[in-house]
PASEBA-1860 file (N, C-alpha, C; in nm, 3 decimals):
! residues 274
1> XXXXXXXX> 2.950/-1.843/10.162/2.962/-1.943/10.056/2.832/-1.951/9.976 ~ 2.712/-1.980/10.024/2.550/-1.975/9.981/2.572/-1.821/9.873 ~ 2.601/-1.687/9.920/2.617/-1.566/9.881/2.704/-1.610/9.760 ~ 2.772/-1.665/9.746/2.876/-1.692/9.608/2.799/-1.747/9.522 ~ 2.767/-1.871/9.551/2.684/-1.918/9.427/2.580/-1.869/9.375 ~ 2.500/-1.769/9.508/2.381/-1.713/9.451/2.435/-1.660/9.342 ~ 2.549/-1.536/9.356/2.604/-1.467/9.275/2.631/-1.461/9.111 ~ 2.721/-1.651/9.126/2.735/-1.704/9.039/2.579/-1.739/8.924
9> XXXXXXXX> 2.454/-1.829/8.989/2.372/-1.850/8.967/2.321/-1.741/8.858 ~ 2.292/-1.620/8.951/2.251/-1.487/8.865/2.332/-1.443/8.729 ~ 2.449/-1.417/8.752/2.526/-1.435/8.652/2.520/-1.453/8.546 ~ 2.524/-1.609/8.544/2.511/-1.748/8.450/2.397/-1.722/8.360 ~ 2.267/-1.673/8.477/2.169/-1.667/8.402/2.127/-1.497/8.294 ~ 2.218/-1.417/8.378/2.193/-1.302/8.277/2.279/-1.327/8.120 ~ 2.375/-1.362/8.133/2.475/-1.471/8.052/2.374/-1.532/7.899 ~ 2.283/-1.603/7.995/2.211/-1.695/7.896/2.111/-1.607/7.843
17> XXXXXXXX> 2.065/-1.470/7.910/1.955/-1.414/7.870/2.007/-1.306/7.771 ~ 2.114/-1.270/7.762/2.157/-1.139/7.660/2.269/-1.219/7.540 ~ 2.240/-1.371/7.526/2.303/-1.380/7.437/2.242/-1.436/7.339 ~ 2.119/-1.445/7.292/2.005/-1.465/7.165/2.020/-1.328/7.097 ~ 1.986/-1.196/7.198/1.992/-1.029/7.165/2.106/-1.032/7.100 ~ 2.243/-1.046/7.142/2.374/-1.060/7.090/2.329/-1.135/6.964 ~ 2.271/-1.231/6.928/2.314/-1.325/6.838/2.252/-1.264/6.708 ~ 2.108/-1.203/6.758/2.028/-1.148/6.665/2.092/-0.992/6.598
25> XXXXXXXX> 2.162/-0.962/6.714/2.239/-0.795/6.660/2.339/-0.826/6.564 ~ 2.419/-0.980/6.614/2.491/-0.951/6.479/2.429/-1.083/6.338 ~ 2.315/-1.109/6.407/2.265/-1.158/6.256/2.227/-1.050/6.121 ~ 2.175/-0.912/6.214/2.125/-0.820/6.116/2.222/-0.770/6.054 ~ 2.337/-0.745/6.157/2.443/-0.668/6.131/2.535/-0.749/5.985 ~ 2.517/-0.848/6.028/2.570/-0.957/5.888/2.524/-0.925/5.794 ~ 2.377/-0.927/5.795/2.288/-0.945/5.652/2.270/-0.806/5.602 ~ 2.285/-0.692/5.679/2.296/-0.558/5.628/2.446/-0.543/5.568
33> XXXXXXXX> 2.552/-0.581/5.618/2.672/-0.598/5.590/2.718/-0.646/5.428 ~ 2.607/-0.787/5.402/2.648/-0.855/5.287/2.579/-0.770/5.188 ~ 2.418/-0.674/5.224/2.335/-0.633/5.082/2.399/-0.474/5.038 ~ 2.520/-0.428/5.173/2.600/-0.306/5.134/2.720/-0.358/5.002 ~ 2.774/-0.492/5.054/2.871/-0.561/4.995/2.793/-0.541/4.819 ~ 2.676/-0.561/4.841/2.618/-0.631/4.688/2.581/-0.502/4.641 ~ 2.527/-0.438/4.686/2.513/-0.270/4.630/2.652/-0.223/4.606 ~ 2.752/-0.249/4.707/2.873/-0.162/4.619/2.932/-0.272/4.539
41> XXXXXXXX> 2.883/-0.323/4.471/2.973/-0.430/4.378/2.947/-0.373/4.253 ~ 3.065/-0.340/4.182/3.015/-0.275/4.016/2.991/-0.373/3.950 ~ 3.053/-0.510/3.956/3.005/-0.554/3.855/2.864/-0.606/3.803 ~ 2.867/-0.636/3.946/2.702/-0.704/3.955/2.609/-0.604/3.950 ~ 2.592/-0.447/3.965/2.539/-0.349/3.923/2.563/-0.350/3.785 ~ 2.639/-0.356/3.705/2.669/-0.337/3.556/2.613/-0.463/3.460 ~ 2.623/-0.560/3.558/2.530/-0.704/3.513/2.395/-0.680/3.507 ~ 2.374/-0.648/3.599/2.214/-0.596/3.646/2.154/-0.508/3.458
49> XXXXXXXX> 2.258/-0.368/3.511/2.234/-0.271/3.414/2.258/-0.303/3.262 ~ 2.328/-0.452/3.250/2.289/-0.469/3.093/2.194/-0.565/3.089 ~ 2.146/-0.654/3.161/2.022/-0.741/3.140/1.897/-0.606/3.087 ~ 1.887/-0.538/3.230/1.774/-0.429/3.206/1.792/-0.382/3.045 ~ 1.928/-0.354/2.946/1.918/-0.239/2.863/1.924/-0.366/2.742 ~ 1.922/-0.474/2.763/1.873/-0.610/2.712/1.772/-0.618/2.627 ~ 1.676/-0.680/2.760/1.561/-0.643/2.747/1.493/-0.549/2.694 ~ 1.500/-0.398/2.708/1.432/-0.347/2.661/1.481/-0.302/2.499
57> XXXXXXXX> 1.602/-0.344/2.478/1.633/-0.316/2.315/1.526/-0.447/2.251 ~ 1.525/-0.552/2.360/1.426/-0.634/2.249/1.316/-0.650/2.252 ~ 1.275/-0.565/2.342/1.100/-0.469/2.332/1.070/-0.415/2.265 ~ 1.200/-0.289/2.220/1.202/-0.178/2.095/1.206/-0.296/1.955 ~ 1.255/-0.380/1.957/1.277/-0.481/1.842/1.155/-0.546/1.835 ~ 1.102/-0.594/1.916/0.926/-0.652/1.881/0.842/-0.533/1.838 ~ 0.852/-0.447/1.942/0.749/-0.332/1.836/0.756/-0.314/1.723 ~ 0.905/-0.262/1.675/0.928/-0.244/1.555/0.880/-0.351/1.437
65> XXXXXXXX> 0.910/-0.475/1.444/0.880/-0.561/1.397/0.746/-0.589/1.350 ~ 0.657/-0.561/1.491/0.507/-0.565/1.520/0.467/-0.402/1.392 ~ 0.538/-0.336/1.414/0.474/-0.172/1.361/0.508/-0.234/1.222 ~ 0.608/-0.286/1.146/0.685/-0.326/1.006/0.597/-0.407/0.949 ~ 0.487/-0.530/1.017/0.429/-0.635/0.957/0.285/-0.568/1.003 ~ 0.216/-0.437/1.048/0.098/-0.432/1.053/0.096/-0.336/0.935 ~ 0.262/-0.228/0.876/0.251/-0.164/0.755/0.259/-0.221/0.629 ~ 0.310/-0.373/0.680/0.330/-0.443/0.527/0.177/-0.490/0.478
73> XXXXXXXX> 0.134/-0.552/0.615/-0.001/-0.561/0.547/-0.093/-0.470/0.531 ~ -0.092/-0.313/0.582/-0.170/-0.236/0.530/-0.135/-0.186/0.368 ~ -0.016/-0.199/0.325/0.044/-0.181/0.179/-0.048/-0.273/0.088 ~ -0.026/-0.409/0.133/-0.085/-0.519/0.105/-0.254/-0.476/0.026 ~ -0.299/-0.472/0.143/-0.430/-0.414/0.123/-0.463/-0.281/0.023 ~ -0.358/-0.173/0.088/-0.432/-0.057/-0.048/-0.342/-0.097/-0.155 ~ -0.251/-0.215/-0.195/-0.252/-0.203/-0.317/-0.360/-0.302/-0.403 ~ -0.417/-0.398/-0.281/-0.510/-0.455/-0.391/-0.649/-0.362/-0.379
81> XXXXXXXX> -0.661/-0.280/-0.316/-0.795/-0.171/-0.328/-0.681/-0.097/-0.471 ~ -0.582/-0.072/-0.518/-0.523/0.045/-0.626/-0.549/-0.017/-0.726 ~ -0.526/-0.202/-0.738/-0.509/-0.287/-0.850/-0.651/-0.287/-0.906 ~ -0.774/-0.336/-0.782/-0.913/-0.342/-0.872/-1.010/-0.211/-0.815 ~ -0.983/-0.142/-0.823/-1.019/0.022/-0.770/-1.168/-0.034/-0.885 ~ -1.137/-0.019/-0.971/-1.280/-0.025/-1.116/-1.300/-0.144/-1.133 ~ -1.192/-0.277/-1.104/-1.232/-0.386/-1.159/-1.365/-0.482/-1.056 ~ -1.318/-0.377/-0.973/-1.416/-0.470/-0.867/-1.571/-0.366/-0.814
89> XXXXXXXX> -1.570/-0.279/-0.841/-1.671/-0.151/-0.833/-1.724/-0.061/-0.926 ~ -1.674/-0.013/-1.037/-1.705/0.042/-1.126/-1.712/-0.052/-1.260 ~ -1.624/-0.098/-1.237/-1.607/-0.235/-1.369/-1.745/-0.272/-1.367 ~ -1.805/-0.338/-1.264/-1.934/-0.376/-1.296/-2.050/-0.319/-1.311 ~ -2.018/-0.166/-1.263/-2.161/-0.104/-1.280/-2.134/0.006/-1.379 ~ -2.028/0.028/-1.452/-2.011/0.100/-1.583/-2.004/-0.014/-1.710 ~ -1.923/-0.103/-1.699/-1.929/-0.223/-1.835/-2.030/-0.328/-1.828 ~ -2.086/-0.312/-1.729/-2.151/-0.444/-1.731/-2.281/-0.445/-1.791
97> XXXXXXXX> -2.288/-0.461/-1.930/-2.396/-0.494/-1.969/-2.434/-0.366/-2.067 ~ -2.358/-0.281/-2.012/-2.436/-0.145/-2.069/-2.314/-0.075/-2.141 ~ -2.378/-0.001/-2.247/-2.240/0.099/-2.299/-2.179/0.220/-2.194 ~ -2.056/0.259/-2.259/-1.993/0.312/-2.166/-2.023/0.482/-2.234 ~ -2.041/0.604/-2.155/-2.073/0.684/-2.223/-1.984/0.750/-2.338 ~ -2.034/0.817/-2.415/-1.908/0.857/-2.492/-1.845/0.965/-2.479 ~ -1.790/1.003/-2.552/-1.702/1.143/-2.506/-1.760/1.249/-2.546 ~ -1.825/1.239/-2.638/-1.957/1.362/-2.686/-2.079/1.262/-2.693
105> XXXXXXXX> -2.202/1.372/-2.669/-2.351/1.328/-2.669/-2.335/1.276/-2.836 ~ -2.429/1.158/-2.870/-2.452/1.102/-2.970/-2.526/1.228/-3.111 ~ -2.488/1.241/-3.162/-2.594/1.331/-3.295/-2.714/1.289/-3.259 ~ -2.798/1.356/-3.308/-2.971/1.366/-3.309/-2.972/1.390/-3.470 ~ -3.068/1.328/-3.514/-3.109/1.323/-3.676/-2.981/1.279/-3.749 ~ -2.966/1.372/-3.833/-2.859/1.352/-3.956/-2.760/1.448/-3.918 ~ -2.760/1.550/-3.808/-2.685/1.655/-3.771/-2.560/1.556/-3.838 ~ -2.465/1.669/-3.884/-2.321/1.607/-3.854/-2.234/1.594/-3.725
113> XXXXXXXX> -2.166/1.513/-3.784/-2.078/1.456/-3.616/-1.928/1.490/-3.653 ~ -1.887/1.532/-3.539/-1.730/1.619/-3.547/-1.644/1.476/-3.501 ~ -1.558/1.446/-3.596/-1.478/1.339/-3.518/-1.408/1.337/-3.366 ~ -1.446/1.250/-3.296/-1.351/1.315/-3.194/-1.204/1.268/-3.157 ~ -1.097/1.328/-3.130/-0.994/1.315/-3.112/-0.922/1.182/-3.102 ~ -0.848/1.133/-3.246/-0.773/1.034/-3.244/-0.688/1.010/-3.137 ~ -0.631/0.862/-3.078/-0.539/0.816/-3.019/-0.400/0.834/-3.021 ~ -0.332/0.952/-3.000/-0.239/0.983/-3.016/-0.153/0.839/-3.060
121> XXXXXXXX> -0.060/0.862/-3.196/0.046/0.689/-3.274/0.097/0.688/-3.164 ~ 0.198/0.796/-3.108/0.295/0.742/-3.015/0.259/0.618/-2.861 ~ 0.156/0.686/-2.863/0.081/0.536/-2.742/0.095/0.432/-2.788 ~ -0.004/0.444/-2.939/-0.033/0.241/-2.981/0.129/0.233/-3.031 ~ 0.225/0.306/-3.059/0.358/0.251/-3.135/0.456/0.206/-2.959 ~ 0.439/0.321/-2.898/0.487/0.260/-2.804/0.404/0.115/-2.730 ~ 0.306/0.095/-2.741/0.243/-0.073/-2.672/0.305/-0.140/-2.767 ~ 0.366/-0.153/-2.855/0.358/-0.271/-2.943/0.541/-0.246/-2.909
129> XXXXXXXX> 0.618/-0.153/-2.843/0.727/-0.153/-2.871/0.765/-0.219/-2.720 ~ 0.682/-0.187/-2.621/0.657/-0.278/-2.465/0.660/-0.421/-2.450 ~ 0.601/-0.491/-2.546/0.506/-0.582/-2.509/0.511/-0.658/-2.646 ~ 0.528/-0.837/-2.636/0.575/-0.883/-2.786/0.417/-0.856/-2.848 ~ 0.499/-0.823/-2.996/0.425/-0.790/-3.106/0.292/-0.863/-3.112 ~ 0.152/-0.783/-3.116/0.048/-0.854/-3.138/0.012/-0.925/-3.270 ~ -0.051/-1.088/-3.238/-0.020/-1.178/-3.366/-0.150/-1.077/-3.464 ~ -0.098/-1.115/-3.575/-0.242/-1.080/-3.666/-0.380/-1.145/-3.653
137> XXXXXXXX> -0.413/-1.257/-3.562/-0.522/-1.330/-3.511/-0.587/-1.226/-3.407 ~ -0.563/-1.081/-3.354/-0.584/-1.021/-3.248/-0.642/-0.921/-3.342 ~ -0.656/-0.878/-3.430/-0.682/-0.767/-3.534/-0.788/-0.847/-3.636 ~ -0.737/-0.980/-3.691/-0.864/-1.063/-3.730/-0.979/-1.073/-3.646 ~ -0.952/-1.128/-3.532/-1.110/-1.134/-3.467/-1.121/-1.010/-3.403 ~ -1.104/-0.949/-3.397/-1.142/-0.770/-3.381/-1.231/-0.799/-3.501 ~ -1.145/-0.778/-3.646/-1.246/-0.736/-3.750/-1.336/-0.802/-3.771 ~ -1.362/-0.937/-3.720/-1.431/-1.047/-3.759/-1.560/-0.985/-3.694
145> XXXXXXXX> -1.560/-0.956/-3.569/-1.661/-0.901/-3.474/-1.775/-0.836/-3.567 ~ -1.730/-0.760/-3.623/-1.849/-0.693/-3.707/-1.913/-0.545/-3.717 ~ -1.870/-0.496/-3.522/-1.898/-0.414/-3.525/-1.796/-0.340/-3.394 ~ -1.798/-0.226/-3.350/-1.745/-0.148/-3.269/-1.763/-0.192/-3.101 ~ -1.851/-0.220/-3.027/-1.884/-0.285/-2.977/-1.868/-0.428/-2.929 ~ -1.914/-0.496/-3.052/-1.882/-0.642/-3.044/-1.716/-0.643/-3.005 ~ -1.661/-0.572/-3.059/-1.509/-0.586/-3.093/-1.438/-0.519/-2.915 ~ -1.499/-0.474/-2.906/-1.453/-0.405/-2.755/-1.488/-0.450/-2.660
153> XXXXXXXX> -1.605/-0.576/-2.669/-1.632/-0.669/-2.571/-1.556/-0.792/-2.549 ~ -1.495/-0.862/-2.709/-1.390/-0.940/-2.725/-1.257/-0.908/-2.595 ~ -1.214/-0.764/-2.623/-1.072/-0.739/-2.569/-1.133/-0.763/-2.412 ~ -1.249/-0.666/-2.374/-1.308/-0.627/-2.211/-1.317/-0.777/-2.164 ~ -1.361/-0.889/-2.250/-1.403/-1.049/-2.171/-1.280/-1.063/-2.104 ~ -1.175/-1.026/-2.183/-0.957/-1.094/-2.180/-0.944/-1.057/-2.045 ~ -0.981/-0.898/-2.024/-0.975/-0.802/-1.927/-1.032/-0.862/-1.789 ~ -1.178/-0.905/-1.798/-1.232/-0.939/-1.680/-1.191/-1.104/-1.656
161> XXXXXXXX> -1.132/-1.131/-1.741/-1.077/-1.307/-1.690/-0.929/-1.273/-1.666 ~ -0.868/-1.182/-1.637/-0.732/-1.194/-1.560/-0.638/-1.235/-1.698 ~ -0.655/-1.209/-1.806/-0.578/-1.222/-1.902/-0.536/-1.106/-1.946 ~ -0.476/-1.030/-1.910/-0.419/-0.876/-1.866/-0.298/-0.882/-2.010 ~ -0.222/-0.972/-2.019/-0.142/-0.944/-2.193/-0.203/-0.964/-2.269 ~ -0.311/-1.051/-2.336/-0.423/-1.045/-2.424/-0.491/-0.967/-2.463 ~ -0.524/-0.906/-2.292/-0.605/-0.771/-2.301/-0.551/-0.692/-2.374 ~ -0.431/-0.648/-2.338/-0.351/-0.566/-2.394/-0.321/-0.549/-2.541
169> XXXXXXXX> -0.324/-0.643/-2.560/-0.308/-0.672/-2.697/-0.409/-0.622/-2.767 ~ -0.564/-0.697/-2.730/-0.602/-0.666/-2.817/-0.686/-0.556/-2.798 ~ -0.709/-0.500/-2.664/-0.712/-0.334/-2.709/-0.645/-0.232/-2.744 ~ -0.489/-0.256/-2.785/-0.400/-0.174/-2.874/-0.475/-0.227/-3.004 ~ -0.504/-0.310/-3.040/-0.581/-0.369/-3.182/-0.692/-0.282/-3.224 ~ -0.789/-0.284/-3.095/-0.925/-0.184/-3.110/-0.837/-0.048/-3.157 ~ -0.797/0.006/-3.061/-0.757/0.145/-3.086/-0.686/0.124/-3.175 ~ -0.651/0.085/-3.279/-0.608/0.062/-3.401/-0.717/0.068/-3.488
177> XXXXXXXX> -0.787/-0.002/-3.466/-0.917/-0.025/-3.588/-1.023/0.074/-3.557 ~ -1.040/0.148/-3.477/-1.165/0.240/-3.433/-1.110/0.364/-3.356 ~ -1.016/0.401/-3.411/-0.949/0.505/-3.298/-1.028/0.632/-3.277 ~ -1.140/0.650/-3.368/-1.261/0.789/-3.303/-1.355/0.712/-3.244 ~ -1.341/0.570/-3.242/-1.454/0.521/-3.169/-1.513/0.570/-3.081 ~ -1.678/0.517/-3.052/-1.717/0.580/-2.937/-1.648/0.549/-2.804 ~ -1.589/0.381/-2.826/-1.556/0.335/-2.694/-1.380/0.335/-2.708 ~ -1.346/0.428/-2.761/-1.196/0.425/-2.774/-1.153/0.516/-2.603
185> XXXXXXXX> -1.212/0.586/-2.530/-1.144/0.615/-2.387/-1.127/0.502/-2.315 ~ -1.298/0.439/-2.337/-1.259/0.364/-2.225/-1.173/0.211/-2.266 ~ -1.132/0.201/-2.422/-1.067/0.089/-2.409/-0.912/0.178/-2.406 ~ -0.874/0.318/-2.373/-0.757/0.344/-2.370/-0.741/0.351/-2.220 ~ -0.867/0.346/-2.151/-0.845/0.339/-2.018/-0.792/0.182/-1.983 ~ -0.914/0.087/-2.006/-0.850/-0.033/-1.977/-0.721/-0.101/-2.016 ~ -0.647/-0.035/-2.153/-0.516/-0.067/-2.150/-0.412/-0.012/-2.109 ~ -0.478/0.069/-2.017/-0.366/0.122/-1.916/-0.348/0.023/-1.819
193> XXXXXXXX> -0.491/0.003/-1.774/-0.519/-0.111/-1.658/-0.455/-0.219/-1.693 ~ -0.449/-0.265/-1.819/-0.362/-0.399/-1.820/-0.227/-0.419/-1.796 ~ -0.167/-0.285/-1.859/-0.028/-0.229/-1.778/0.001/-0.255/-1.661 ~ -0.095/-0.198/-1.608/-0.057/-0.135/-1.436/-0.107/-0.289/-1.359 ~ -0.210/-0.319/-1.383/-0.181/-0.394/-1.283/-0.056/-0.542/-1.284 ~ -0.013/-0.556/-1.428/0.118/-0.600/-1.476/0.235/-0.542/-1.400 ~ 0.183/-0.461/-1.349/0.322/-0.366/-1.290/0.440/-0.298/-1.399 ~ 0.387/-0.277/-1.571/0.429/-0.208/-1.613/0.379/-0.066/-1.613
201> XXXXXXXX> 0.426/0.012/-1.504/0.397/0.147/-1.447/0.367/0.254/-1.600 ~ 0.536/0.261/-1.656/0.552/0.363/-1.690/0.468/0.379/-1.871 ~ 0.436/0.277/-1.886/0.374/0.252/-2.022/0.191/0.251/-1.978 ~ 0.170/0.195/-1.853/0.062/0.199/-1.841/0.056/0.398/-1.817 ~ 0.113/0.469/-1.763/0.089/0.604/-1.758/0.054/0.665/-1.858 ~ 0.141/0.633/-1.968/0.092/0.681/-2.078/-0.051/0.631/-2.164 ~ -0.073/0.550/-2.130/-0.200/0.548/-2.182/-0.333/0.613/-2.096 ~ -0.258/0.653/-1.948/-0.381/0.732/-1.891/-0.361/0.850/-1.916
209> XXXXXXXX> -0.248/0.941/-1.938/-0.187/1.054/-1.967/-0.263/1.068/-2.153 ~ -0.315/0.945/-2.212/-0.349/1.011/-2.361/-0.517/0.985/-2.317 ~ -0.577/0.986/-2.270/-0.710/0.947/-2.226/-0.749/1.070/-2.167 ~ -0.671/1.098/-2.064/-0.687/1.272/-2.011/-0.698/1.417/-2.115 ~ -0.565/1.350/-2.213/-0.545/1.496/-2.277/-0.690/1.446/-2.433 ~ -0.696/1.342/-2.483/-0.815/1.371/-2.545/-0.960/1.337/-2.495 ~ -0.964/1.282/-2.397/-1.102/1.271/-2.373/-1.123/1.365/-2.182 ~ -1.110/1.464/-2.187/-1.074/1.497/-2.070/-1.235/1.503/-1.930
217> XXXXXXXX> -1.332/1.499/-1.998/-1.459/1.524/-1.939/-1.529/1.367/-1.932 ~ -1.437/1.265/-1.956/-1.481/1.171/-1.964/-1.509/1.079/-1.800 ~ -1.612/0.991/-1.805/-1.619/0.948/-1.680/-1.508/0.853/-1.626 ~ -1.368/0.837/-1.704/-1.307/0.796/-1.706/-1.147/0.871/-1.628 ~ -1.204/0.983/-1.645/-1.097/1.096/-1.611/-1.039/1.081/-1.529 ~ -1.161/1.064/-1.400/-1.094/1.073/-1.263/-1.010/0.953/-1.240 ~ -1.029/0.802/-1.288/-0.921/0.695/-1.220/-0.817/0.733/-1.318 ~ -0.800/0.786/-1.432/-0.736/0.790/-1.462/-0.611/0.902/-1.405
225> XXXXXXXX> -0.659/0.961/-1.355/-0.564/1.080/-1.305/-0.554/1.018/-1.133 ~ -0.615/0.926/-1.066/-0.563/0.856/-0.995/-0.466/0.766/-1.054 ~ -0.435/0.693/-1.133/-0.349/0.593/-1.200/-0.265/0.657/-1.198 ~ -0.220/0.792/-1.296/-0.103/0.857/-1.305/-0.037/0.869/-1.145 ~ -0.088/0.912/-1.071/-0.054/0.929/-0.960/0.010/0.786/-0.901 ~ -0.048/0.672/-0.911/-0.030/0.533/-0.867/0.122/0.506/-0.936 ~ 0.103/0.515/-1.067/0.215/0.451/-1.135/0.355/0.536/-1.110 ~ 0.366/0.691/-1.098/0.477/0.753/-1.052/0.513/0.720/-0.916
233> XXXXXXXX> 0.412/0.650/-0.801/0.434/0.585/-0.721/0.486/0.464/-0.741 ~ 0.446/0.372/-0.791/0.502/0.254/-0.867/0.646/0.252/-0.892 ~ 0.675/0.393/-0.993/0.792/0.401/-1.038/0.891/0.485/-0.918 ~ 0.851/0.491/-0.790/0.949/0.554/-0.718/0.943/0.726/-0.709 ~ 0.860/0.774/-0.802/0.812/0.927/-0.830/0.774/0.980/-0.727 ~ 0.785/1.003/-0.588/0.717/1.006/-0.505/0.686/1.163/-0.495 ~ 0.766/1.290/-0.549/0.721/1.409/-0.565/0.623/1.406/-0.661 ~ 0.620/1.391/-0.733/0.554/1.391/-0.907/0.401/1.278/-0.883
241> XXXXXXXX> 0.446/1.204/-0.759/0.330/1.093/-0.711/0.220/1.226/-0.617 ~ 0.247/1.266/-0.533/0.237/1.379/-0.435/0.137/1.463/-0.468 ~ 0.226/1.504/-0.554/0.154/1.661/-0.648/-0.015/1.601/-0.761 ~ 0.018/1.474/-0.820/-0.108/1.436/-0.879/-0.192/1.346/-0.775 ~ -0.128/1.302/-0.652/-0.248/1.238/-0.586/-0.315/1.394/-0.513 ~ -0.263/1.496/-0.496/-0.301/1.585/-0.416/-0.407/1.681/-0.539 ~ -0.402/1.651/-0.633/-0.442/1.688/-0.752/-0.591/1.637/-0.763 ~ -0.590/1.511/-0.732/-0.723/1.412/-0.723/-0.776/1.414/-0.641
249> XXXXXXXX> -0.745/1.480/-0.496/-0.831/1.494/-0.420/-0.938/1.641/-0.431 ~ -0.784/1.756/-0.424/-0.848/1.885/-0.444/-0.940/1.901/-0.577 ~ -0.952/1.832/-0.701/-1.038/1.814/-0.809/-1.203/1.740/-0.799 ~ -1.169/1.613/-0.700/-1.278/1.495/-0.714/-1.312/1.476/-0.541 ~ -1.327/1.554/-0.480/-1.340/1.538/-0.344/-1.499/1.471/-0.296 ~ -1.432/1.397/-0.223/-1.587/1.298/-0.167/-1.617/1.183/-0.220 ~ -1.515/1.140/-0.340/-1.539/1.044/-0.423/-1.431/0.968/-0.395 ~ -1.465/0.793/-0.469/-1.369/0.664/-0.427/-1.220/0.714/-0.449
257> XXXXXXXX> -1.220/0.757/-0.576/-1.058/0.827/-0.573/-0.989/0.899/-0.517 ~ -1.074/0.997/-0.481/-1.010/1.139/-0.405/-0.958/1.026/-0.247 ~ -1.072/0.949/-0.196/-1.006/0.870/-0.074/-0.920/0.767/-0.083 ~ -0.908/0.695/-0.211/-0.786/0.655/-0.229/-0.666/0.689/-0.252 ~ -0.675/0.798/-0.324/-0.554/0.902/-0.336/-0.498/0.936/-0.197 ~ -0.594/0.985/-0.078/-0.566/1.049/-0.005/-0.470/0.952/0.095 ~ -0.563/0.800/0.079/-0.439/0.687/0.161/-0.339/0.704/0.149 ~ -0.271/0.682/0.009/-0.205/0.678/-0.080/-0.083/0.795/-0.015
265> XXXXXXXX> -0.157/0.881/-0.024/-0.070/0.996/-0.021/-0.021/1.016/0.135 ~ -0.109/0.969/0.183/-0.038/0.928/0.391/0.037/0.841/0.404 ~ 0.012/0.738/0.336/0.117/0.608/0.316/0.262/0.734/0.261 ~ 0.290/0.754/0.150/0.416/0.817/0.180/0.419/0.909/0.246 ~ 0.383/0.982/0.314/0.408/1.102/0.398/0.467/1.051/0.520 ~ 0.401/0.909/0.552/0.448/0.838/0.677/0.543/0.762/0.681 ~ 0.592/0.743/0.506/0.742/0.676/0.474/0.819/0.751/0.494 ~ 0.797/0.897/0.500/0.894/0.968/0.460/0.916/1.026/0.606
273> XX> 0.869/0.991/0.696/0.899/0.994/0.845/0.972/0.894/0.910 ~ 0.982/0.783/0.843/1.053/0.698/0.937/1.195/0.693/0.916
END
């Protein structure tokens, strides 16, 4: 009888000792059970797999965004380096104060002087056909001025105070009244400038396109054959933009233009990649 219960006793107690082991084998066995359940579940894999493809479309969407507003403001920037290229650097250390050179060396003695090359009509007929008719008060105080000079400082003051249709005006006026003038390039230059930075492209071209073909050695040459280049940009020209910014570099290399051109000309190369 003692022999029985021992029996029992032992038992009972192996009983109590292998059933935590039991409890723990099938705790794992559960929890391995449920993360097979969740791995083979498509949907919740396919849930998974569109959060992930989520997300990263709107990663690709911030960059882009981020890449779109660091090119808008680099545009930003070289177009106000295109707008005052001279008004803010050369403007002051070619007009300021001092004459602008001319297109031929001045006579010595009484030598005679060869006129030099009128303002092609079709320019001044086309500004006046652009742009409302200049009053006769723009040609009066021209003439009033007195002299060639005086009269080209009138239009250049319009110019450097941001009065860009005035300007215009009344250096189609000068080049009216002095068209062999000495300072007739560079007031055919600045009424290009009043154009362009107006954002009338294709009228401002032509007045750099008549500045080139008669005054071609002028110190004026080079923005001007940057401008052409600017304004067929302006106007969407982007071959015809290409070929004359690539023109200004291989011509004027090392100089403000040739490296503005050359922006210029990466800026579309890199439009034309995206």
């Amino acid at each position: 009888m003692i022999a029985k219960k021992t029996y029992l006793l032992v038992l009972a107690a192996a009983l109590v000792a292998a059933a935590p082991a039991h409890a723990q084998r099938v705790s794992l066995a559960d929890r391995v059970a449920a993360l097979e359940a969740k791995a083979n579940n498509p949907q919740q894999n396919l849930d998974l797999l569109n959060r992930v493809t989520q997300q990263e479309a709107e990663l690709r969407e911030l960059r882009a965004q981020l890449e779109q507003l660091q090119n808008e403001n680099e545009q930003l920037k070289q177009r106000g380096r295109d707008q005052y290229l001279d008004l803010d650097g050369r403007l002051n250390r070619l007009e300021g104060g001092t004459a602008p050179a001319p297109a031929a060396a001045p006579p010595l003695g009484n030598a005679p002087v060869a006129a030099p090359a009128t303002v092609p009509a079709p320019v001044v007929a086309a500004a006046a056909d652009e742009r409302p008719p200049a009053v006769h008060g723009d040609m009066g105080a021209l003439s009033a001025a007195g002299d060639e000079r005086t009269a080209y400082n009138v239009a250049f003051d319009k110019l450097k105070a941001g009065d860009y249709a005035d300007a215009a005006q009344l250096f189609t006026s000068f080049l009216q009244l002095y068209p062999s003038g000495v300072y007739a390039p560079n007031a055919l230059y600045w009424l290009g400038e009043s154009y362009y930075v107006t954002q009338n492209y294709a009228l401002a071209a032509d007045q750099f396109r008549a500045l080139l073909a008669q005054y071609p050695t002028h110190d004026k040459a080079p923005g001007a054959l940057l401008k052409i280049g600017l304004c067929d940009y302006g106007l969407g020209k982007l071959p015809e933009a290409e070929r004359t910014l690539g023109e200004v570099i291989a011509k004027y290399p090392g100089t403000d233009v040739a490296r503005t051109a050359d922006d210029r000309l990466r800026a579309i190369q890199l439009g034309r990649l995206r």
